[in-house]
C-alpha positions as CSV (number, residue, x, y, z in Angstrom):
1,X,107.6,98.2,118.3
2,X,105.7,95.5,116.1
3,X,108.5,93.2,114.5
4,X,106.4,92.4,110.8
5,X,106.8,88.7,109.2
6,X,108.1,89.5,105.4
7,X,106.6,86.8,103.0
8,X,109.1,85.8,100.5
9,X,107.6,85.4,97.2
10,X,108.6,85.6,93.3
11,X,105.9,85.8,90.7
12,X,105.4,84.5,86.9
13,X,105.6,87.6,84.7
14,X,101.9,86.4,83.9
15,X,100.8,86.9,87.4
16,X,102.3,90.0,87.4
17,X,100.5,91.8,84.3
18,X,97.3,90.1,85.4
19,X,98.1,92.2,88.7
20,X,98.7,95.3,87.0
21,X,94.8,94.5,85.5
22,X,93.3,93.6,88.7
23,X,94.9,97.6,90.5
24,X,93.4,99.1,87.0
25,X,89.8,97.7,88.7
26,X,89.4,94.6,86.8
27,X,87.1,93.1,89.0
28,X,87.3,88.9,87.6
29,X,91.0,89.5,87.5
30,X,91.3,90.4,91.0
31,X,89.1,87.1,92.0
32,X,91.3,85.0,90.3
33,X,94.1,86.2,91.6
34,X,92.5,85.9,95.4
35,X,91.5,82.4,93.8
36,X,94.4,80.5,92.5
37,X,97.1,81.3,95.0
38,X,97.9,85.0,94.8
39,X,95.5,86.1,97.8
40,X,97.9,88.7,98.3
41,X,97.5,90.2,95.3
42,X,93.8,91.0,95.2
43,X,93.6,92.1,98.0
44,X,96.0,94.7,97.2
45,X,94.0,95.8,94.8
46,X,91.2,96.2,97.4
47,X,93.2,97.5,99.7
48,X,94.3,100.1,96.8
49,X,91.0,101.3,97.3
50,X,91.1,101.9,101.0
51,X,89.6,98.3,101.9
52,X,90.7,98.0,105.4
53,X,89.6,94.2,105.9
54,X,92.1,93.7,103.1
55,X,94.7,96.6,105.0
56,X,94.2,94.5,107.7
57,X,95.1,91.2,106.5
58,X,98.1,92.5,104.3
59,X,99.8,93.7,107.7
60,X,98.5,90.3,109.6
61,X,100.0,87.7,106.7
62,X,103.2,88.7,106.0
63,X,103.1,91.1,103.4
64,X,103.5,94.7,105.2
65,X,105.9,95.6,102.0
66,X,103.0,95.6,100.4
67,X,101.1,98.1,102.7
68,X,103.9,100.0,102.4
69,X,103.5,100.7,99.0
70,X,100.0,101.7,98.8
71,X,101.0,104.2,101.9
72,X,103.8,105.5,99.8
């Protein structure tokens, strides 16, 4: 059984509607987000689209939850 690291993270309200752009395909959005801090993300939104280098590093830094939610 693989024990998964859980990032702990809270997010400006901003961040959080530009994230909502970035899963509708906004492609700039999603590089700023990988950008300036939020990695995490845009590369959900990648991952979204069945990305698996971005799959991949979801599960590897912390933020299986997030996987989770795409697989959901």
């Amino acid at each position: 059984m693989i024990k998964a690291k859980i990032a702990n993270v809270v997010y400006p309200q901003k961040v959080l509607l530009a994230w909502g752009e970035a899963i509708k395909g906004n492609k700039a959005i999603t590089e700023w987000l990988i950008t300036n801090g939020y990695k995490e993300l845009g590369l959900f939104a990648y991952a979204v689209r069945n990305n698996d280098d971005a799959r991949d590093w979801l599960m590897k830094n912390g933020f299986p939850h997030l996987m989770a939610l795409i697989n959901g």
